[in-house]
C-alpha positions as a Markdown table, in Angstrom:
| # | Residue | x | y | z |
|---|---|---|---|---|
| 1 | Unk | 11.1 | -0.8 | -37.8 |
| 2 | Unk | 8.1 | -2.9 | -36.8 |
| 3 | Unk | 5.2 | -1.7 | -34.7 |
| 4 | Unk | 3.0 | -3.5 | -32.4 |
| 5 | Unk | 0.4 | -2.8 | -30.1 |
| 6 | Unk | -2.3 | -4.2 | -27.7 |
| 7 | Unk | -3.3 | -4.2 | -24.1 |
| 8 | Unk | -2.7 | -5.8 | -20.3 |
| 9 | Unk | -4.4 | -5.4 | -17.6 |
| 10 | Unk | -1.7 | -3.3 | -14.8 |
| 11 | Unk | -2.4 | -5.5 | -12.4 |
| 12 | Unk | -0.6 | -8.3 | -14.1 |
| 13 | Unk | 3.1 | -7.7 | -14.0 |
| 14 | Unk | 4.3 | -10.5 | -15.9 |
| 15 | Unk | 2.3 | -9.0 | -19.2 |
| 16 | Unk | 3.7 | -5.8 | -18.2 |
| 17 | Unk | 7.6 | -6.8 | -18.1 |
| 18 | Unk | 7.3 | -9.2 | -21.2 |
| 19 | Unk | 6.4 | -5.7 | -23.6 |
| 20 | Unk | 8.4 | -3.6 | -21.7 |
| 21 | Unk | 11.5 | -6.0 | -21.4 |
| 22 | Unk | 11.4 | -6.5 | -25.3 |
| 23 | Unk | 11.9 | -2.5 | -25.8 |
| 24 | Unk | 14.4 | -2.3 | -23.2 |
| 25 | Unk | 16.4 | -4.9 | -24.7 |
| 26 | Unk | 16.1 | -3.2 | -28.1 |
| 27 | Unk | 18.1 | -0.4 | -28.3 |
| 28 | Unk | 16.4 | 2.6 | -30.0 |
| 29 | Unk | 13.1 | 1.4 | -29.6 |
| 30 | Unk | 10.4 | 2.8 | -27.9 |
| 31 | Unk | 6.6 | 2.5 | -26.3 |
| 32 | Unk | 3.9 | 4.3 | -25.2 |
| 33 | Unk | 1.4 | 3.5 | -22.8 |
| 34 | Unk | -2.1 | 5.0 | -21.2 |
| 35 | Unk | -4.5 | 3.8 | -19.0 |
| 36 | Unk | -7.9 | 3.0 | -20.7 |
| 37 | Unk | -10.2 | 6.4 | -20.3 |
| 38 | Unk | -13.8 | 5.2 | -19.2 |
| 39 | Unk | -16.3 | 6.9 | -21.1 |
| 40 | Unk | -18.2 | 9.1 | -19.2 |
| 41 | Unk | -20.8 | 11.7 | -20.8 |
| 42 | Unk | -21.0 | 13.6 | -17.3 |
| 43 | Unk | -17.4 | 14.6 | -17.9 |
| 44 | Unk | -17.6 | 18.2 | -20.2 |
| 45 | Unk | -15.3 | 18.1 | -23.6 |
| 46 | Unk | -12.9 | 20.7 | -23.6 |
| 47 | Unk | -11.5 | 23.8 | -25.4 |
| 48 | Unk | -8.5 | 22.6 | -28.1 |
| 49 | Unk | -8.0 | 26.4 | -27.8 |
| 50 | Unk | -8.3 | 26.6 | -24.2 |
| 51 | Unk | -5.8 | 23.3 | -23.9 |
| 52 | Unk | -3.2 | 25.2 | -26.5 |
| 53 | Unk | -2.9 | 28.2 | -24.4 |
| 54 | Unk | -2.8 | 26.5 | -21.0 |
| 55 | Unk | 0.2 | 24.9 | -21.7 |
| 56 | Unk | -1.5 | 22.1 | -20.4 |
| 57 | Unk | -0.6 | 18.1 | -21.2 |
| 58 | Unk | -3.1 | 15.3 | -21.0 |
| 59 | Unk | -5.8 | 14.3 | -18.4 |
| 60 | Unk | -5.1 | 11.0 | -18.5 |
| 61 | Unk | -1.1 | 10.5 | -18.7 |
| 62 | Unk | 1.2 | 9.1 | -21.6 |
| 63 | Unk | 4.2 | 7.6 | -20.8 |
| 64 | Unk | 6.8 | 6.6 | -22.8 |
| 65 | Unk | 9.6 | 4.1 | -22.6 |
| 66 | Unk | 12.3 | 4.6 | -24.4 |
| 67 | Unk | 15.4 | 2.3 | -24.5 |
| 68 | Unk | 19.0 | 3.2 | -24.0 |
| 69 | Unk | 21.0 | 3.9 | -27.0 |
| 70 | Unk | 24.3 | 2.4 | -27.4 |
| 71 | Unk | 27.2 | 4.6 | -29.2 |
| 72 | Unk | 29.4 | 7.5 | -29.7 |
| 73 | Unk | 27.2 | 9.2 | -27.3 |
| 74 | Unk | 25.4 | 6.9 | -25.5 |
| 75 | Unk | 21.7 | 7.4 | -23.6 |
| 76 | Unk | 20.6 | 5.8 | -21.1 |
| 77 | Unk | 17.1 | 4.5 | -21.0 |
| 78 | Unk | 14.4 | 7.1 | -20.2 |
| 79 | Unk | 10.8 | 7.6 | -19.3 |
| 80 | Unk | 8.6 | 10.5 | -19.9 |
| 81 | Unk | 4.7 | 11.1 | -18.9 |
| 82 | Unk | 2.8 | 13.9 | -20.0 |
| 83 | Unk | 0.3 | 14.9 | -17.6 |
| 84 | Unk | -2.0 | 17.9 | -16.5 |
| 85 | Unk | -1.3 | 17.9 | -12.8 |
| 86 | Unk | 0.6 | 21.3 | -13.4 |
| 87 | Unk | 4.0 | 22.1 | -12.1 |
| 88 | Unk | 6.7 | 19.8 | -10.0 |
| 89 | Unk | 5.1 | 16.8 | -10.6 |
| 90 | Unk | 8.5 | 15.4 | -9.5 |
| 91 | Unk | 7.6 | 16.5 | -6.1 |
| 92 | Unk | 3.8 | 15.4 | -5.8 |
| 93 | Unk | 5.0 | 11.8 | -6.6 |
| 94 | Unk | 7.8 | 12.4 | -3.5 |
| 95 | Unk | 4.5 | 13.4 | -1.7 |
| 96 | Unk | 2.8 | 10.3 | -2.7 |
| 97 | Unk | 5.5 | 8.4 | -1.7 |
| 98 | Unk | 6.5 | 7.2 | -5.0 |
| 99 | Unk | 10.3 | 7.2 | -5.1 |
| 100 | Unk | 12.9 | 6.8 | -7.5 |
| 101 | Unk | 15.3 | 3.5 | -7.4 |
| 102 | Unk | 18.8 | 4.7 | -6.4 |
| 103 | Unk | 20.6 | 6.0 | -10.2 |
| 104 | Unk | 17.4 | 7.3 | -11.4 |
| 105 | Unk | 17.2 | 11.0 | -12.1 |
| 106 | Unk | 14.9 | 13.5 | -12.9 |
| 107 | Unk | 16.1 | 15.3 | -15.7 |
| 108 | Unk | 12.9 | 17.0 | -17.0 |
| 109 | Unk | 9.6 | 18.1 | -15.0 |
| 110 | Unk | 7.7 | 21.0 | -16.8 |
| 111 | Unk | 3.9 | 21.3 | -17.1 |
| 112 | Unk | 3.7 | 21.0 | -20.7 |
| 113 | Unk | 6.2 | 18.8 | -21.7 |
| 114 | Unk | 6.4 | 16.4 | -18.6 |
| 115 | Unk | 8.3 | 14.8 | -16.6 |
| 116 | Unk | 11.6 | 12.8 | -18.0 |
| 117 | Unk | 13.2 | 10.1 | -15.5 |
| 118 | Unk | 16.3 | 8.7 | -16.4 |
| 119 | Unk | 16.3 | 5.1 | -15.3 |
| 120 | Unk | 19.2 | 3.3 | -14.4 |
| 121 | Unk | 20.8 | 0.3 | -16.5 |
| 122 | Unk | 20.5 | -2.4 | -13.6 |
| 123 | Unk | 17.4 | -1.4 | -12.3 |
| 124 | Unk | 14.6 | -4.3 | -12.6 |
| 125 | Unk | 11.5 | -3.8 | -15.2 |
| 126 | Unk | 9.1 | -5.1 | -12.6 |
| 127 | Unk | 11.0 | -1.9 | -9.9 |
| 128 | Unk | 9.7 | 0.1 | -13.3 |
| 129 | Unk | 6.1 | -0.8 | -13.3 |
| 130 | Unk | 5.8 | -0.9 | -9.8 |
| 131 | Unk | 6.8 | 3.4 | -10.2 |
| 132 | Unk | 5.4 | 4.1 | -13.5 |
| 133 | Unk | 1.7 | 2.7 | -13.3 |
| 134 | Unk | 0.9 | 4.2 | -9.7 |
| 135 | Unk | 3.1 | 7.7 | -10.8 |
| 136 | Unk | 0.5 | 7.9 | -13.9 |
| 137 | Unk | -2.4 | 7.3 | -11.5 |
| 138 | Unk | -1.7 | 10.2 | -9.1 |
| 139 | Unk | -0.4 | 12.6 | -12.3 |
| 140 | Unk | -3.8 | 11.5 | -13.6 |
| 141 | Unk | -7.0 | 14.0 | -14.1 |
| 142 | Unk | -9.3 | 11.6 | -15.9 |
| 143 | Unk | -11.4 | 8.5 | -14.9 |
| 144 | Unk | -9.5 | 4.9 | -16.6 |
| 145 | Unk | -10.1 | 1.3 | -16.2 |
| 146 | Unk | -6.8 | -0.6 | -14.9 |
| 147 | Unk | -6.4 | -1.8 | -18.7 |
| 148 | Unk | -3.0 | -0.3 | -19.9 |
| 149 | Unk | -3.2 | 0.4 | -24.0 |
| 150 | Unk | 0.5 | 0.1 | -26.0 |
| 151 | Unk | 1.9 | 0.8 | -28.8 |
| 152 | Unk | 6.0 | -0.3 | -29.5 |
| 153 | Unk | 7.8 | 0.8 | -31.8 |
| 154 | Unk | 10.7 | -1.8 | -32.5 |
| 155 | Unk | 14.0 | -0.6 | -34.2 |
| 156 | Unk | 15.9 | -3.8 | -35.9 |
């Protein structure tokens, strides 16, 4: 296992698809990615305790990519985000107009442990980004830049 990490700017696809397309095409590998927080001292700390019993997930969202897994019993690639914005966060993306690419499926949405998207085999990395980034932005609680921090965890 190798492990790399770094950072692109969202708003440059082609840095995007060249770290996700290496996971994707790596099977049993993963990646995690969240916006850059801005530091703000205006913005109160809060209660680990308070956090613990809220069954709460993070301000600013964590997805993760993780490719499909070839085998006796295979599994297909999946996404996951942990977020804050509380429950059906399925549905407030459907409000937001953020739609799934036909074959992907929801197959997890609770407030603490997130939401889980099955994405399809054939669907494009850039279809991906252009769902994932903007999904993490309205699931979002917390002030980021547009810089997108990774880091890949690559199974030989």
């Amino acid at each position: 296992m190798t492990t790399s990490a770094g950072r692109f700017d969202s708003n440059v696809v082609t840095e995007a698809v060249a770290v996700i397309d290496h996971v994707l095409n790596s099977p049993g590998s993963w990646c995690n990615f969240v916006f850059e927080p801005i530091e703000d001292d205006d913005i109160p700390d809060e209660s680990a305790l308070f956090g613990f019993l809220a069954a709460r997930g993070p301000a600013n969202p964590l997805a993760t990519i993780m490719a499909a897994q070839p085998g006796k019993r295979p599994k297909p690639a999946e996404i996951g985000i942990q977020h804050r914005a509380g429950t059906k966060a399925a549905a407030q993306l459907r409000d937001a107009n953020l739609l799934l690419p036909e074959g992907a499926t929801v197959s997890q949405d609770h407030p603490r442990r997130g939401l889980v998207v099955r994405w399809p085999e054939n669907a494009e990395t850039a279809t991906l980004i252009a769902w994932l980034f903007p999904s993490m932005r309205v699931l979002g609680r917390a002030p980021t830049t547009n810089d997108v921090l990774y880091e890949c965890t690559m199974v030989s």
